[in-house]
C-alpha positions in Angstrom: 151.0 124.4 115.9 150.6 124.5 119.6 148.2 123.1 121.2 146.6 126.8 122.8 143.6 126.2 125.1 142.2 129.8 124.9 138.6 129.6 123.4 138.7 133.1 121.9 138.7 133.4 118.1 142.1 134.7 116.6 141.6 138.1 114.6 144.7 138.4 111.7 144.7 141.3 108.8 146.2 139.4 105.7 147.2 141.1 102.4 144.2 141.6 99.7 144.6 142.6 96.6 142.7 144.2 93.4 141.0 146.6 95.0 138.9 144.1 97.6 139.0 145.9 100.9 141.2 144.8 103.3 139.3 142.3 106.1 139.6 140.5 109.2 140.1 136.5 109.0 139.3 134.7 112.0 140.1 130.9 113.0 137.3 128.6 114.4 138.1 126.3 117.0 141.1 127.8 118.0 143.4 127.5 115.3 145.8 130.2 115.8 146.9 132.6 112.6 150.6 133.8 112.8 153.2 135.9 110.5 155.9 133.9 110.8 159.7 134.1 108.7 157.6 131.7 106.2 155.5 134.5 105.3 155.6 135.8 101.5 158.8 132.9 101.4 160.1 131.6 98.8 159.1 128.3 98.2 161.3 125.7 96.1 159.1 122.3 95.5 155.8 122.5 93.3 153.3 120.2 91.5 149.5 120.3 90.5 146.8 119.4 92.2 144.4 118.8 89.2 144.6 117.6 85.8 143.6 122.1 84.1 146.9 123.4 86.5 144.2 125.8 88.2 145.1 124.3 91.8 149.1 124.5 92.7 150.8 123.0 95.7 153.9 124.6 96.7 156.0 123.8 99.7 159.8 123.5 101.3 160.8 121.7 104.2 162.7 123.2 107.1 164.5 120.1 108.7 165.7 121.9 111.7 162.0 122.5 113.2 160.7 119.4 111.6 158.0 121.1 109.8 156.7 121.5 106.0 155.7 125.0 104.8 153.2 124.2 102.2 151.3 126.9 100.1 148.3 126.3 98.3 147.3 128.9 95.4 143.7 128.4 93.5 143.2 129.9 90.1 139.6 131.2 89.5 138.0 134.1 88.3 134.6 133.4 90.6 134.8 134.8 94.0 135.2 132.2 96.7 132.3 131.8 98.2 132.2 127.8 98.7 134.8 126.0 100.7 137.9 124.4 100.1 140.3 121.4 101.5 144.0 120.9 101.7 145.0 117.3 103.2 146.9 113.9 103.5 145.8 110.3 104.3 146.9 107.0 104.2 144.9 105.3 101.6 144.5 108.6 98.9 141.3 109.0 99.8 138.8 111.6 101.8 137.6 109.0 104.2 139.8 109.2 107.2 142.1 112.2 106.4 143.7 114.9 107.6 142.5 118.7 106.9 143.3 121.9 106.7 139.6 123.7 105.8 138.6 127.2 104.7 135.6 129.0 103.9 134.5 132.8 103.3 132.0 133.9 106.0 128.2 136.0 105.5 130.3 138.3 107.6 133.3 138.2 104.6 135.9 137.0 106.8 138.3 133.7 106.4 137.4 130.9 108.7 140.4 127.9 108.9 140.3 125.2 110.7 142.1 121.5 111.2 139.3 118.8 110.7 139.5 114.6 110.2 137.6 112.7 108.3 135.3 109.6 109.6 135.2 106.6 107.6 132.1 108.3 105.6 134.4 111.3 104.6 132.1 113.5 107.0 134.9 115.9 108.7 135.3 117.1 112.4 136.8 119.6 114.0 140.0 118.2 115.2 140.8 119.1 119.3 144.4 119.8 118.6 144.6 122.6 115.9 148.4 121.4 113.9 148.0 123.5 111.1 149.3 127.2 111.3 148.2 129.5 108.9 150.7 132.1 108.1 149.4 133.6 105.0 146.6 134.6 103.5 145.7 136.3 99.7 142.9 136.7 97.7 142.2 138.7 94.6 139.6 138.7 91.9 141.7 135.8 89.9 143.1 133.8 92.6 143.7 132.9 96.1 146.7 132.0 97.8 146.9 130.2 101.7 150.1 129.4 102.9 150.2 127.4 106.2 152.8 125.7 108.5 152.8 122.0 109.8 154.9 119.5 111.4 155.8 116.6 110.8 154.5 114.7 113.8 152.0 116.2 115.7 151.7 113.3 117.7 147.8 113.6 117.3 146.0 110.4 116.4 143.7 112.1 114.3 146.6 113.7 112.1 148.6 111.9 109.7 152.1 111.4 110.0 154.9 112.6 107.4 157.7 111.3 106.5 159.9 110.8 103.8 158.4 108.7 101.3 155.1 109.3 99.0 152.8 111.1 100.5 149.1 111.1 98.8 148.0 114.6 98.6 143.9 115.4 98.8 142.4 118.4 98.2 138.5 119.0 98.2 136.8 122.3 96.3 132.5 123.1 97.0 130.5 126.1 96.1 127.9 125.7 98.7 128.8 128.5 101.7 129.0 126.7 104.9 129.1 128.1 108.4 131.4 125.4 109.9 133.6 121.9 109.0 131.7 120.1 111.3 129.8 117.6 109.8 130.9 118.7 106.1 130.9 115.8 103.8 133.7 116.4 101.6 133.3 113.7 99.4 129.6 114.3 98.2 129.2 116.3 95.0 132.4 118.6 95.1 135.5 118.8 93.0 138.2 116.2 94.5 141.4 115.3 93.4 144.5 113.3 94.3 148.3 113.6 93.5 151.5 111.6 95.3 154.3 113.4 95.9 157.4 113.5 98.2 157.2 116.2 100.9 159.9 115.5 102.5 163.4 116.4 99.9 167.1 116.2 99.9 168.5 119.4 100.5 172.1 117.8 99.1 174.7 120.3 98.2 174.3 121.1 94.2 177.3 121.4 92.5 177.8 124.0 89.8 177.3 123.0 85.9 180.9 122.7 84.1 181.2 125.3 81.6 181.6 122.7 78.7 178.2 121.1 79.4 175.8 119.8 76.8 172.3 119.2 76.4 170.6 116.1 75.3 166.8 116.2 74.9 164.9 113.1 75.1 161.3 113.8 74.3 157.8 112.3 73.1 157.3 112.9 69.2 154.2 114.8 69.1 152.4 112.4 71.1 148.4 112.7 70.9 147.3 111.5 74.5 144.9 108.8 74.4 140.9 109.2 75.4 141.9 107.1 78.4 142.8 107.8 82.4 145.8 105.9 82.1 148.2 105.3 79.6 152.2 104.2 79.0 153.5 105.7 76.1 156.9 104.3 74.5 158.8 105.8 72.0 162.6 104.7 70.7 165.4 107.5 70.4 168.8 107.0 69.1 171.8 108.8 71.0 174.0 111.0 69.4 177.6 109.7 68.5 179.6 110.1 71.4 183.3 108.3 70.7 184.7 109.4 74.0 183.1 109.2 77.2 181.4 111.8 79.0 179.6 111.8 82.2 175.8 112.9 83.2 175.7 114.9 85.6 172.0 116.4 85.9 168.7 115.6 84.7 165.5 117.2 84.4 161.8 117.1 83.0 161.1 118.9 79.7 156.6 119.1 80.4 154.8 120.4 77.4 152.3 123.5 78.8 149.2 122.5 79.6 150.0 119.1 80.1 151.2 119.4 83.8 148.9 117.5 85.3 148.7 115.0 82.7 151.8 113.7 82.5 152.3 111.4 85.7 156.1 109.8 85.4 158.9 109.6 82.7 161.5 107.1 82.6 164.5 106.6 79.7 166.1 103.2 79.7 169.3 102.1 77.6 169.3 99.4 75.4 171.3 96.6 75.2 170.6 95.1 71.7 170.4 97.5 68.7 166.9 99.0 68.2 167.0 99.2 64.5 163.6 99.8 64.0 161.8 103.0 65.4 158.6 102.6 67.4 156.3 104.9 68.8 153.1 103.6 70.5 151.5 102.5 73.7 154.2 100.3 75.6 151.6 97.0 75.4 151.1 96.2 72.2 152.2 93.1 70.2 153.8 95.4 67.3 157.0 96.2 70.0 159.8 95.4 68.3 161.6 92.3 70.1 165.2 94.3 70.6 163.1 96.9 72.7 163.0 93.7 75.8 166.7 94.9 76.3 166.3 98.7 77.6 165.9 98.1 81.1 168.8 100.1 82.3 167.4 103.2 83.9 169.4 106.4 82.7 166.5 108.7 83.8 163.0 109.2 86.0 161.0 111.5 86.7 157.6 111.7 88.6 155.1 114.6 89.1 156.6 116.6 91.5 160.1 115.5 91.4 162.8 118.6 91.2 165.9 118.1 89.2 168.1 114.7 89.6 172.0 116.1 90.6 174.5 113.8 90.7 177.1 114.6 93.5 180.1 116.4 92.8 181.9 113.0 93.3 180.3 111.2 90.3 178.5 111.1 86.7 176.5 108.7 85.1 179.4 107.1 82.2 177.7 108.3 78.8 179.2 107.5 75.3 182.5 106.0 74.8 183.6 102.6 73.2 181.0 99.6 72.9 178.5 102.4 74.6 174.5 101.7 73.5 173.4 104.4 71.2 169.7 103.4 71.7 167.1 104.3 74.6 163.4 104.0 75.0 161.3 106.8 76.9 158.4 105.5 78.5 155.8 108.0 79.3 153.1 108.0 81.8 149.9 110.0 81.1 147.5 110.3 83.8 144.4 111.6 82.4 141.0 110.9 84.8 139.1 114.0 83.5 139.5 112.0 79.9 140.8 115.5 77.8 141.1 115.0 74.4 143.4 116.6 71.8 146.1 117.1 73.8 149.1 116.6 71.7 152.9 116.0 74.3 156.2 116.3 73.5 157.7 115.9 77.5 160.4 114.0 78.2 163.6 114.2 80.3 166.6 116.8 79.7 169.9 115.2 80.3 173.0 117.6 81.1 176.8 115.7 80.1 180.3 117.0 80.3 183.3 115.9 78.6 185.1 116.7 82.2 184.7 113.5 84.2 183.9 113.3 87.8 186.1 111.8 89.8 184.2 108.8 90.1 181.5 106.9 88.0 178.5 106.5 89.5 176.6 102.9 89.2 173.5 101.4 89.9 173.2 98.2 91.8 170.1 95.8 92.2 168.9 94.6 95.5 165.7 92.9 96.3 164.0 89.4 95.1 164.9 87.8 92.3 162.4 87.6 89.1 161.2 84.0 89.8 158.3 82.3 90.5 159.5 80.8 93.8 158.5 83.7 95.2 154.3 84.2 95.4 152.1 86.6 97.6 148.5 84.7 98.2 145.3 86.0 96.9 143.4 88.4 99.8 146.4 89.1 101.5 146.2 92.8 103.5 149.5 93.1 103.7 152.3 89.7 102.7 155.7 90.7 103.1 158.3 89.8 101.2 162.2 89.9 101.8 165.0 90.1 99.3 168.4 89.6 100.7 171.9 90.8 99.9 173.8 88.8 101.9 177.6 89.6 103.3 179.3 86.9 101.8 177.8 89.3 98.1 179.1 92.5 99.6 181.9 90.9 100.7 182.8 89.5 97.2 181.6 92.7 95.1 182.6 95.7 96.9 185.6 97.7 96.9 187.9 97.5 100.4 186.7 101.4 101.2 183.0 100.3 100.5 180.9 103.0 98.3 178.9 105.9 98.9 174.8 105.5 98.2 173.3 108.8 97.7 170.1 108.0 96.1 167.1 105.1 95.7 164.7 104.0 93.4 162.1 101.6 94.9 160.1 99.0 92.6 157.4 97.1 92.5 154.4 96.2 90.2 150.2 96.7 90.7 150.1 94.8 94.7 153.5 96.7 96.2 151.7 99.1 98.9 155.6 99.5 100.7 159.0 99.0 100.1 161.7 99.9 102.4 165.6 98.2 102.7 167.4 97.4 106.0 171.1 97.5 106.3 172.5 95.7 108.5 176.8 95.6 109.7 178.5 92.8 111.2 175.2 91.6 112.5 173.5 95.0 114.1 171.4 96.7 112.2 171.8 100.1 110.9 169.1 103.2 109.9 167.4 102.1 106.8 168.9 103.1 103.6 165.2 103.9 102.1 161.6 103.6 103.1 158.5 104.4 101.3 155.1 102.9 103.7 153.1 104.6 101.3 154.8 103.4 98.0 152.3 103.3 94.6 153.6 101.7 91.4 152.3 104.5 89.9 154.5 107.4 91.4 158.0 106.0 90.9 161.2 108.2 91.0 164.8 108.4 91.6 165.0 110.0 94.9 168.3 110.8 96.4 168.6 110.4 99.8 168.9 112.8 103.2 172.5 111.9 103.1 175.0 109.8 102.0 174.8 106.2 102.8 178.1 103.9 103.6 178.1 100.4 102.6 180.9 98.1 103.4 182.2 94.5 102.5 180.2 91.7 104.6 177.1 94.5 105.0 173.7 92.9 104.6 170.8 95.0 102.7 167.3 93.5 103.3 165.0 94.8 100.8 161.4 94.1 101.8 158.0 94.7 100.2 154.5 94.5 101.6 151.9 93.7 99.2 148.2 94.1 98.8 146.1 91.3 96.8 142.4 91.8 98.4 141.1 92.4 95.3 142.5 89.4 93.6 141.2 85.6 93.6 144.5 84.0 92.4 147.9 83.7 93.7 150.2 86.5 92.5 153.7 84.9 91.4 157.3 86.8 91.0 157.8 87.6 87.3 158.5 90.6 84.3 154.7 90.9 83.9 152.8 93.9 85.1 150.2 91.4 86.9 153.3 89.8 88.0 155.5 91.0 91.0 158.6 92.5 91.7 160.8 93.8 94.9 163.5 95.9 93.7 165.5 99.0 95.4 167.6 100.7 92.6 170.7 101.8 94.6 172.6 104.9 93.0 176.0 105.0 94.5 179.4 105.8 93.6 182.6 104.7 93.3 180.9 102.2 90.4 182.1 98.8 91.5 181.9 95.2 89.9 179.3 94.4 91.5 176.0 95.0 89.8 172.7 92.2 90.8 172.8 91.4 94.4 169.5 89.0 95.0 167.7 86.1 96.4 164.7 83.8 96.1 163.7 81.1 98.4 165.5 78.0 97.7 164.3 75.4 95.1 164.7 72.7 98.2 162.9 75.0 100.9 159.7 75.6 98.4 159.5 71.7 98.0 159.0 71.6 101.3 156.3 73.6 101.9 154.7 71.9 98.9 155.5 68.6 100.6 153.6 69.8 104.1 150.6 71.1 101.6 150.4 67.6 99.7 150.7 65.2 102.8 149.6 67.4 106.2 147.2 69.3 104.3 145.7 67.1 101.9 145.7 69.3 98.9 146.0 68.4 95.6 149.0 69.5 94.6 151.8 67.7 91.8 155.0 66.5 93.1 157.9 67.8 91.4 155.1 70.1 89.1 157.2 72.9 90.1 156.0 76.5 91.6 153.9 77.7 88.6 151.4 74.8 89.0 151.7 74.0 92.4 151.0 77.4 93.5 148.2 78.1 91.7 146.6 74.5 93.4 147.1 75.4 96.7 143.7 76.4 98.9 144.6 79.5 100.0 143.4 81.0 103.6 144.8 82.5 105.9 146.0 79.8 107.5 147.7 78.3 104.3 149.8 82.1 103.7 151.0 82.1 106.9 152.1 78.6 106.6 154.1 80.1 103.3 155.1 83.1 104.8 157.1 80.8 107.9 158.6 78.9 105.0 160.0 82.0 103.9 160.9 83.3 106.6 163.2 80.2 107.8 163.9 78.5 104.9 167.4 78.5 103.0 167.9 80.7 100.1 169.7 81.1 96.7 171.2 84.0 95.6 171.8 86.0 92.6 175.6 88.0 92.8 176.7 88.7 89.4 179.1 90.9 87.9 178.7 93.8 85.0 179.3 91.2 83.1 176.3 89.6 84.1 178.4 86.0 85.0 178.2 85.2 89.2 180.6 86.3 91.4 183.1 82.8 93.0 181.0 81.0 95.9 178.5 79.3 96.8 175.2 80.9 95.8 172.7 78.2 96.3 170.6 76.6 99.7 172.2 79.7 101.1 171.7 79.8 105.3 169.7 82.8 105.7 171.8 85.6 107.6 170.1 86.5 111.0 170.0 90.4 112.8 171.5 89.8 116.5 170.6 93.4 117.0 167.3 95.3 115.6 167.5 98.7 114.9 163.3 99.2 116.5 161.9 102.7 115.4 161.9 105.2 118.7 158.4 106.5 119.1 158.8 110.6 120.0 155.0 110.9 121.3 155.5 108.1 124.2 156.3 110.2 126.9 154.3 113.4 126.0 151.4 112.5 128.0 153.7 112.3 131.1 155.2 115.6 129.9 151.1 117.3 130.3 151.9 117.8 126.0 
């Protein structure tokens, strides 16, 4: 909201009902109450805030005023007498957030206010008042705010949002208080945490054909484990399919009461026969050996997530001649209030048609390729990583008229704390094509872009990925395990060309020579010609010894991975590639610089 200087307390008369009598809410430290058009709105995105469904966040975005309408609606049948608070932070946690909090008064009125959070979660009333309450309803049963906010406030104690994951906080005491200031939010009160995406495609949605099907792939009667976390995999076999069809929608199927259990769903296709059935946690040495092969993602979901639809342009090929008739669902239960008994059958609800889009739509994989070479030092606050597709891929792999990207899945494993992929033409670089700074391995989802995305023979896309290791004492290497690391970005594009894997690694030569420098400047004991997985793990890792690895990265030559559907290389000359260089950055414009000069 505006940044008012008046001092006097803002009077509103909000909507009660169930017989309480209609009363006054007021707004401390200025924070103005408004009706706005948002009032009573519709609202199209929603996801819980706790694990029991009793606390829902609903919200829509309005991209022309740059703001989120959010709406937050608390089941109870005690009246609310304690406190409650709405916010977002960096790290997913109360310390050093940003807060939208409300409490009844002695004198049963509403107080709101915008409050940040010091590094001991003890909150303040913040100077600049950026949320704008619009709504407010309470009943014996429930209570419902609804409040306005933009997405930069350019306030530095106010978080930013944009369009990757944003970790949602809320914060729920029964103590009555008389003010925020100097409420400790995190100290024996309710708190919870969910990621989500604020910030959605509003794509057109084309209409279903009328000779659309259903396919249903869901858990069999899963009993969720005692446990916070679990990844649950279970085997399904398509139905016979002779011709092909295309998939043109997907959704999630979520057993009730299991809302804010299950976290993320994902169904990949198979390339080998799964002939034998398997339904148990996704770690276990009992998997069947043909289940390695389902890697191909056909479906994702993640709490929060509205339905995945394809553009009218394409569908996902489905059925048909040598087609897989085998998938795995992988289910994610996140379950930190331990509930036991809960038996799921969620899963994702695929929509096909026998009436083909004009295109197929494919998925192409940029980033770093699964190797070794590539390592992120222990205690690292943030190494970075790059993955290149270079032009001479693009160039090789694409079709003359380019193709059209219209949505992104990022990757990582456990360290990844942000992902994002440059894209760069004939040397100048280009808005990125995705972005996520606050990217967890645990909230991943297909998200389709704000719009459509052209890529072009001899176009570069730099997929980077910061990483995290301050809680590790050994060197994290590039791998398939889950302790392992990956840098991916899923592209979902259309029309689907031959070009499928388009990746690098540092060069086998450049790594030598970094462990040359290590063994001969440095004096550590490292193994010539050992190769990366020993070497690595003997270097004395600093900080000085990281950044050392990180220039090597940086300049060294690279090799590349451009392969085909058929999974055989594209013609060239794919190893001790010469890194590409960006003549022109694209920098990010800062739209708070000249406020102050503006009296904003």
């Amino acid at each position: 909201m505006g940044r008012t200087q008046t001092t006097m307390a803002i009077l509103a008369i909000f909507k009660v009902m169930m017989f309480f009598p209609i009363f006054a809410a007021k707004s401390e430290s200025n924070n103005l109450v408004r009706k706005t058009e948002h009032s009573g709105a519709y609202l199209r995105y929603n996801a819980p805030l706790n694990g029991y469904n009793d606390i829902q966040l609903s919200w829509d975005v309005d991209y022309s005023r740059k703001e989120v309408i959010l709406q937050v609606e608390r089941r109870s049948t005690d009246d609310p007498t304690g406190w409650f608070a709405f916010g977002m932070s960096d790290q997913g946690s109360l310390t050093s957030a940003d807060l939208l909090v409300w409490w009844k008064t002695e004198n049963d009125l509403m107080d709101f206010t915008d409050a940040w959070t010091d590094q001991n979660g003890v909150a303040h009333i913040d100077s600049h008042q950026d949320f704008t309450v619009v709504d407010y309803v309470r009943s014996n049963t429930e209570e419902v705010l609804t409040f306005v906010r933009k997405f930069i406030t350019c306030d530095d104690n106010d978080y930013v949002i944009e369009g990757g994951t944003v970790d949602v906080l809320y914060a729920l005491g029964y103590d009555a208080i008389e003010s925020a200031e100097g409420l400790n939010v995190t100290k024996n009160n309710e708190t919870g945490m969910q990621r989500i995406q604020l910030l959605k495609s509003q794509m057109d949605v084309p209409p279903l054909a009328d000779d659309t099907k259903i396919l249903d792939i869901v858990a069999p009667q899963v009993q969720i484990p005692h446990e916070v976390t679990t990844y649950w995999c279970s085997t399904h076999k398509l139905p016979d399919l002779p011709d092909k069809n295309h998939i043109i929608r997907f959704e999630s199927i979520i057993t009730p009461e299991n809302e804010g259990i299950v976290h993320h769903m994902e169904v990949f296709l198979c390339e080998d026969d799964v002939t034998e059935m398997y339904n148990a946690p996704c770690k276990t040495e009992s998997k069947p050996k043909p289940i390695e092969s389902c890697k191909h993602v056909l479906g994702a979901w993640a709490m929060g997530a509205e339905p995945f639809i394809y553009p009218k342009e394409a569908g996902v090929p489905l059925g048909g001649p040598g087609f897989s008739r085998y998938v795995v669902l992988e289910v994610h239960y996140n379950n930190p209030d331990l509930r036991e008994g809960s038996i799921d059958a969620s899963g994702i609800r695929f929509y096909y048609t026998p009436t083909l889009r004009p295109h197929d739509a494919g998925i192409m994989e940029l980033g770093l390729i699964y190797s070794s070479k590539m390592a992120i030092p222990p205690q690292s606050e943030g190494f970075i990583l790059d993955g290149y597709c270079t032009p001479g891929c693009t160039d090789e792999g694409l079709p003359n008229d380019g193709i059209k990207v219209f949505a992104s899945q990022l990757h990582t494993h456990l360290t990844g704390v942000a992902v994002w992929t440059r894209h760069v033409r004939n040397g100048v670089e280009l808005p990125k094509l995705n972005e996520d700074k606050h990217y967890s391995a645990h909230f991943q989802e297909i998200r389709l872009l704000k719009d459509q995305v052209s890529v072009l023979p001899g176009d570069m896309l730099i997929t980077s990925c910061r990483y995290k290791t301050t809680d590790r004492e050994n060197v994290t290497l590039g791998g398939f395990g889950i302790e392992d690391e990956m840098c991916l970005n899923y592209i979902h594009y259309y029309p689907r060309s031959d070009l499928e894997v388009c990746k690098s690694s540092i060069s086998t030569r450049a790594l030598n020579k970094f462990f040359t420098y290590m063994y001969k400047q440095e004096k550590m004991p490292l193994v010539p010609g050992g190769g990366a997985d020993l070497n690595y793990n003997l270097v004395n890792w600093s900080r000085s010894s990281a950044f050392t690895l990180m220039k090597y990265y940086q300049r060294g030559s690279i090799e590349m991975m451009c392969l085909s559907n058929s999974g055989e290389p594209f013609p060239g000359q794919w190893s001790r590639v010469r890194k590409p260089t960006v003549k022109h950055r694209l920098w990010p414009r800062n739209p708070c610089k000249n406020l102050g000069l503006l009296g904003l």
